[in-house]
N, C-alpha and C positions, 0 to 999 in steps of 0.2 A: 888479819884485820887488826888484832893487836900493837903489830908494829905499826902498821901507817897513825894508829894514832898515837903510839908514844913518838915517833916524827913528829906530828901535828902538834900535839904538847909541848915539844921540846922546841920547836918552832918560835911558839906563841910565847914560849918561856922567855925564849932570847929576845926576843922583839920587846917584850915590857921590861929586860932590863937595860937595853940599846936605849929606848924611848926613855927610862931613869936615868940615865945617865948623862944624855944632851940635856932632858929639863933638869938637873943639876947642874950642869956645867951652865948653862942660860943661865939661872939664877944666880951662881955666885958671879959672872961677869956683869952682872945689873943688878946688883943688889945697892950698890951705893950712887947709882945713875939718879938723877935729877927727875923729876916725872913732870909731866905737864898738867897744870894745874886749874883746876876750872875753877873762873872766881865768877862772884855776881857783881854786876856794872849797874850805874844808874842810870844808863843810855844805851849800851847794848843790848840785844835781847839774850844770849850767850858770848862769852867772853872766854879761851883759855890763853893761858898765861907759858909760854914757852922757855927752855931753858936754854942758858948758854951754849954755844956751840950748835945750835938747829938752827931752821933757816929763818927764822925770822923773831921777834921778840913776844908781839903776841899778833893773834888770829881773833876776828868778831862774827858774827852774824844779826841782821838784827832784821826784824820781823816785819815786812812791810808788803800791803798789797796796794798797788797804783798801775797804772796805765803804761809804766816804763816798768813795771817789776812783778813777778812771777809768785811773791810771797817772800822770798830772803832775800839781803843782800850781804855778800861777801865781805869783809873786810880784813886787811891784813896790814902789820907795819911795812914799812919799806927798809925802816932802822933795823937790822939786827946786832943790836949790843955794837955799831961799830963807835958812837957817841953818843948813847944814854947805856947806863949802869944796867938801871930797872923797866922790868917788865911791863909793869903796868903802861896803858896808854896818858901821853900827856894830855894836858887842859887844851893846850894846843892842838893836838891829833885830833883827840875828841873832838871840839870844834869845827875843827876839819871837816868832818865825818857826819857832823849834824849839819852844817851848812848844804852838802848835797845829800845827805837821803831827805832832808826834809822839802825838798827840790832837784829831784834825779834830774830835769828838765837843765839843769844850770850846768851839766856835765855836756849835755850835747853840741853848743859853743865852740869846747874846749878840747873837746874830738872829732870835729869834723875833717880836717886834712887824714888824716888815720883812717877815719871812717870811706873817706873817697878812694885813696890807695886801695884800701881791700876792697870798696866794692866794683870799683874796676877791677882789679884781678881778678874777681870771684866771677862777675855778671859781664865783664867786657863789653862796660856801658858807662855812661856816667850817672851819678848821685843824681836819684830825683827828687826833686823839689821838696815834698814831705819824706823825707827819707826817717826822719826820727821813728813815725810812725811802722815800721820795719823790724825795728829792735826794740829788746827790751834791756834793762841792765842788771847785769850778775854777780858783779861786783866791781871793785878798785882799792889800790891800796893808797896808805895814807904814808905823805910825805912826810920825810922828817922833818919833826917840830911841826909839822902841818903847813910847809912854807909851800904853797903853789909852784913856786918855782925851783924847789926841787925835785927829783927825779920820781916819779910814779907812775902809776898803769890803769889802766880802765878793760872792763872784759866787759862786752856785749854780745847779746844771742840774735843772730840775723834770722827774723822768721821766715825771710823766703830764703835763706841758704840754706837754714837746716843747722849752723856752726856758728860757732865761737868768733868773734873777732877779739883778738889780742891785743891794745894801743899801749904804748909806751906814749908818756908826757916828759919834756922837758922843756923847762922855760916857759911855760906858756903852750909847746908847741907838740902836738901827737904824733907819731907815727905807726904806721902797720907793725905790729911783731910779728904774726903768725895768725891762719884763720885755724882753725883745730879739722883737718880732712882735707 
């Protein structure tokens, strides 16, 4: 009995200095990595602030219960560092960003072609008349500088599918990305 437990010990021994040795090796390869940085906004409800090289410059959520929304909405840049410096969101984006949460209703316009694509594919039907009344929205991201006319996304949760629709916007104009299933 003696031996099995000094196996068992010697076991458990190697194993916490295996396990010290990766979380050393983790920490000196990120020890001087960039972190993500949570700031407070005077429009978002949370805000963090992302660093070079990730996918995007920053991420929002902000806190809203309405008839088109669940309690959050999503928000992310569409800029990552490829033409602004800094993190923070502009006047512009912001903007942006207040124009439709404070009217989600002004998004559905501007994703209808998108919205018909999926729900034809999805229901192999056409869009009914109240169709807004279906979805709720999850989020969207915000174009650079906040120009409508450039390239950005819209996420809507179809309540009779159960899924995500995915719209990509450009120009003006939405289309299908992807339903999530």
């Amino acid at each position: 009995m003696s031996v099995n437990r000094t196996i068992h010990m010697n076991f458990i021994l190697i194993l916490i200095i295996i396990a010290t040795i990766v979380g050393a090796l983790y920490w000196f390869q990120n020890r001087n990595r960039e972190k993500v940085v949570v700031a407070d906004h005077d429009f978002f409800s949370r805000l963090w602030l992302w660093p070079k090289g990730e996918h995007t410059r920053w991420e929002a959520e902000y806190d809203l219960i309405s008839k088109y929304s669940n309690g959050t909405i999503g928000l992310h840049a569409e800029d990552n560092y490829e033409t602004l410096s800094d993190a923070e969101p502009t006047i512009e984006e912001v903007e942006f960003s207040k124009k439709y949460i404070t009217n989600l209703e002004r998004l559905f316009p501007i994703v209808v072609s998108g919205v018909e694509e999926g729900w034809f594919e999805w229901f192999r039907e056409e869009l009914p008349k109240e169709w807004e009344s279906h979805f709720i929205v999850d989020g969207f991201s915000v174009p650079l500088n906040g120009n409508i006319e450039n390239k950005w996304s819209v996420n809507l949760f179809c309540k009779k599918a159960g899924h995500y629709f995915c719209l990509n916007v450009e120009g003006g104009v939405s289309t299908l990305e992807s339903i999530d299933g």
